[in-house]
C-alpha positions, 0 to 999 in steps of 0.5 A: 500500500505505501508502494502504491502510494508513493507512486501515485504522490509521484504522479501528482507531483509531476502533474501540479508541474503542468497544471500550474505553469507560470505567466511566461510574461510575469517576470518582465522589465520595463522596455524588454520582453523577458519570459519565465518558463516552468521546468517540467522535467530535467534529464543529466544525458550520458554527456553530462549535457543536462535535458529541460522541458520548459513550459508555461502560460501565454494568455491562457495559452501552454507554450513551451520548448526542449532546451539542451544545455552543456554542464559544468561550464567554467566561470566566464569570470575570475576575480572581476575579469573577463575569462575569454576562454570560457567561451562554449561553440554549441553549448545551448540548443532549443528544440521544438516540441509541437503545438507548445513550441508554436505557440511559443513563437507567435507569443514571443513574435507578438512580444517582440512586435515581429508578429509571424505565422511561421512555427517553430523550426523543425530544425533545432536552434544552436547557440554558442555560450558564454558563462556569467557566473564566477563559479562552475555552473553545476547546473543541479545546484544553483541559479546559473546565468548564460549569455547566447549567441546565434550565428556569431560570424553572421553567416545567415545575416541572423546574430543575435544575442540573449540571455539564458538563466537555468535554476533547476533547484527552482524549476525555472528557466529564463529567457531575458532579451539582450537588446531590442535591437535582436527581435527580429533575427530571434524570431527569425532563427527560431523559425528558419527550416 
């Protein structure tokens, strides 16, 4: 009976993470657009590469993606300094995971004042990475920070940069825009086949 207990506690524990995910709009900034995602379920893959389902709510809408992040990255800062070898070539990818993914999109399109149509990429959207935190980011036990970097040679007329901040211990995720300016090459990499 306990066994059968814990099992079903388990089931809805996993549950309330769906049922209540978090306004994606509810921790912006003034002037920026920036999204707040609930972790749904996060995997350490045999890489060390960490797993996230993020979703959330976008009026009344479930928005979501699959972000794969590269662990225990170095600090990108040493005693105030800038530490230019901790730069990551494909250290962060989103996935699309359907409907959720799509949703995402145009939400953030209509945020981003882009609006689009397009859905998410069927194609994943790698960035490179840049730690902004002094300490290893040992992502299972901490608030992390991230700087990203899409098409950094710009080869496809696309850079941009974003920032991406990982609390597993909290399940959050956050996806704060770097500068305006970087809308529209977002939506448009997020949306490229």
């Amino acid at each position: 009976m306990g066994l059968l207990g814990s099992l079903f506690g388990c089931g809805d524990k996993k549950s309330n993470k769906t049922d209540n995910l978090i306004e994606i709009t509810s921790k912006t900034e003034d002037g920026f657009q920036d999204l707040v995602l609930t972790v749904v379920e996060s995997n350490q893959l045999d890489d060390g590469t960490f797993e996230i389902f993020a979703k959330g709510k976008n009026n009344n809408e479930n928005v979501g993606l699959r972000i794969k992040v590269k662990n225990k990255l170095k600090p990108g800062f040493n005693g105030g300094e800038v530490d230019n070898t901790a730069f990551e070539s494909n250290g962060v990818t989103f996935y699309s995971i359907g409907q959720e993914s799509d949703n995402l999109i145009r939400g953030l399109s209509l945020l981003y004042n882009f609006p689009t149509e397009k859905k998410f990429s069927v194609n994943h959207v790698t960035f490179d990475i840049f730690s902004l935190n002094e300490v290893q980011a040992d992502l299972e036990k901490g608030y992390f920070r991230f700087k990203l970097f899409f098409d950094p040679n710009d080869d496809f007329g696309l850079y941009s940069e974003l920032y991406l901040n990982v609390n597993l211990p909290d399940s959050e995720v956050e996806i704060h825009e770097k500068d305006v300016e970087y809308r529209e090459n977002l939506i448009n990499a997020m949306t490229r086949d």
